[in-house]
N, C-alpha and C positions, 0 to 999 in steps of 0.2 A: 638944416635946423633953422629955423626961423628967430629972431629975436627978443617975442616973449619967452620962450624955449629956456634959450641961452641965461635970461633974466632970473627965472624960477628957480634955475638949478645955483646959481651962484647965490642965490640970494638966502642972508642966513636964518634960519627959521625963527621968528617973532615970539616971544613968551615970558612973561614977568622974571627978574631978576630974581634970585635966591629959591625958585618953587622948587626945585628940585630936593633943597634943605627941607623945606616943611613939608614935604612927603613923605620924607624918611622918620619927621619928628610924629607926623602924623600916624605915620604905619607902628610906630614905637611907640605911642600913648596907648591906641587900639590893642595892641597886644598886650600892655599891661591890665587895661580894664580887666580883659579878658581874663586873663590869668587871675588875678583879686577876685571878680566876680562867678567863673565858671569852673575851672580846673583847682586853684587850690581848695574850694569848699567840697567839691567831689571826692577830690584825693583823701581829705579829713574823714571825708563819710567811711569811707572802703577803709581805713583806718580803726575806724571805732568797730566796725561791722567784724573786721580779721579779728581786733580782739576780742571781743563777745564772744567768735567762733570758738578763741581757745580757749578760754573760762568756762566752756560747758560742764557740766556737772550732770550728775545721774540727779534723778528726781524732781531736776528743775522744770520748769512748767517753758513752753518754747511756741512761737506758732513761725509755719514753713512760709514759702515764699505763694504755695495754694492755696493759704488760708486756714489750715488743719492747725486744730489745739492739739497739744498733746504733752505726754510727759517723760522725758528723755528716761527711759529702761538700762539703756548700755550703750554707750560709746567706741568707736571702733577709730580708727586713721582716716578713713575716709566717709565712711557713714555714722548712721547715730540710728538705733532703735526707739520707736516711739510708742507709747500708749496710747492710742485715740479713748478707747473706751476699754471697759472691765473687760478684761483677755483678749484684748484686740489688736494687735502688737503688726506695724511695718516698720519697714528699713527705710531710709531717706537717706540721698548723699549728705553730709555735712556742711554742704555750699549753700544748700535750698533752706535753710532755717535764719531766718533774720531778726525774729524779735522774741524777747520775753515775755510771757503773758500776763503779766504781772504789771512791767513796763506799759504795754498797750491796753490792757484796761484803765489804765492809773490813765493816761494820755487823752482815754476819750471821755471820760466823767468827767476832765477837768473843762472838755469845750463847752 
């Protein structure tokens, strides 16, 4: 072994005092953003959306997640019957309906 060698390895590696502190504080603010700005407002959404799901009522006016107006006929566990048109009746899972039609009219006259 040569004597830079010997020098390198004993020598203790250089780097600002306490950084290791503020990368932990660092990695801990980051994740709070996070959480405030991404994940709790989501969580709220899927919230509001599950109970909508269960307030469905026959007759109410609904549009799916395809874009289809229609008007809930019968409600079942897992799907829901819809009216598009005069005798024109499909099935949809109950997952795929996200808004009211009522709601989303109301929403885009006011833009």
């Amino acid at each position: 072994m040569n004597l830079m060698t010997v020098f390198f390895l004993q020598a203790p590696a250089a780097g600002p005092a306490g950084g290791g502190s503020l990368m932990w504080i660092m990695l801990i603010a980051m994740f709070v953003i996070m959480y405030f700005f991404m994940i709790r407002p989501q969580n709220k959404k899927q919230k509001e959306i599950a109970n909508f799901r269960k307030s469905l009522q026959v007759n109410q006016k609904v549009i799916t997640a395809g874009g289809i107006h229609g008007v809930i006929k019968e409600i079942n566990d897992n799907d829901v019957v819809l009216e598009i048109a005069s005798n024109v009746k499909i099935r949809i899972d109950k997952n795929s309906i996200f808004a009211a039609a009522a709601d989303a009219n109301s929403s885009q006259a006011s833009k």
